[in-house]
Phi, psi and omega in degrees: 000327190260359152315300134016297205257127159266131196241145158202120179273139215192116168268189170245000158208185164267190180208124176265119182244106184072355161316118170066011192048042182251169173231111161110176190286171164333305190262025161207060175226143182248102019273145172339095183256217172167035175294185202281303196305335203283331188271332184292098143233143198340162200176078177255160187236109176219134183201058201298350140309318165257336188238124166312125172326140170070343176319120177244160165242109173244041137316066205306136181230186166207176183323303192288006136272352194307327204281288174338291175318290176314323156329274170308334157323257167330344177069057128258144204287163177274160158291162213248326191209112008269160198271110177341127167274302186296247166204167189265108156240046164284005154257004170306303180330303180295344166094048191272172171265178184209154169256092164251142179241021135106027180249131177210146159282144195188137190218135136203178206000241203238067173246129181226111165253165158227144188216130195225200186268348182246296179285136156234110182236136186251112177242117140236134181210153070257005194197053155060199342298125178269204202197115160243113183235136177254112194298322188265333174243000170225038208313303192304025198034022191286331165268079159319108192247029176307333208251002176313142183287292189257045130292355191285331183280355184255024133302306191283330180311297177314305192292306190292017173262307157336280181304311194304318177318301194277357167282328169286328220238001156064040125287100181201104171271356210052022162231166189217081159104219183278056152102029168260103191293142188254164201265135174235143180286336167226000000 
């Protein structure tokens, strides 16, 4: 039975204990964050019939892929309406290579991120304060280049990744977050 049984073990975020002098997770540390300890979250897989022992997958992944996966995991259909926002990196497991390109999305109440292999942006709104950290020369999070003059186009970059994200994937509340309406095509 217990070759058999898949157990996964999991949170639904991470947690900063004294990272950045916050305490505790994210959406209920005041002010709100989102740094990389608060989004890294714990994740095991156990399936010793399918999955190789120590196996790791370093992929960046977020919440929104875990339901796809497990899905696919089991060979169960996705639902058809609403349409899943995230991806299956469920053949990572099995030990398949995946065409990731390492980008993930992340949200509460009224915070939205995109996090990518170089950029980080954090929009909160309706009136900030956001957070652009280059990921690759600041890891620590330490510099805030939101409000840098030449950072602004990967500002607008960002955020229109954001809405597109929450527009595609039919998160549409028509609202994004605390009462910012996002532009919808129908």
């Amino acid at each position: 039975m217990a070759e058999n049984t898949l157990v996964i073990f999991t949170a639904d975020q991470g947690l900063c204990a004294g990272h950045h002098g916050m305490w505790g997770m994210g959406d209920h540390a005041r002010p709100l964050h989102a740094y990389e300890e608060a989004i890294r979250v714990p994740m095991i897989w156990r399936h010793p019939s399918h999955i190789k022992a120590g196996s790791v997958v370093g992929e960046r992944t977020c919440n929104y892929d875990f339901f796809p996966s497990l899905l696919d995991y089991l060979e169960m259909p996705h639902p058809s309406q609403p349409q899943l926002p995230g991806r299956s990196y469920a053949p990572a497991l099995c030990g398949e290579q995946l065409d990731w390109n390492g980008t993930i999305f992340h949200e509460f109440e009224n915070l939205r991120l995109v996090r990518g292999d170089r950029w980080k942006y954090v929009w909160r709104f309706p009136s900030g304060p956001d957070e652009l950290y280059d990921m690759q020369n600041d890891p620590g999070e330490g510099h805030n280049r939101a409000k840098d003059v030449e950072c602004a186009e990967i500002v607008r970059e960002s955020r229109a990744r954001i809405e597109a994200f929450l527009i595609s994937t039919q998160i549409r509340s028509t609202t994004c977050g605390a009462g910012v309406a996002l532009k919808q095509d129908d």
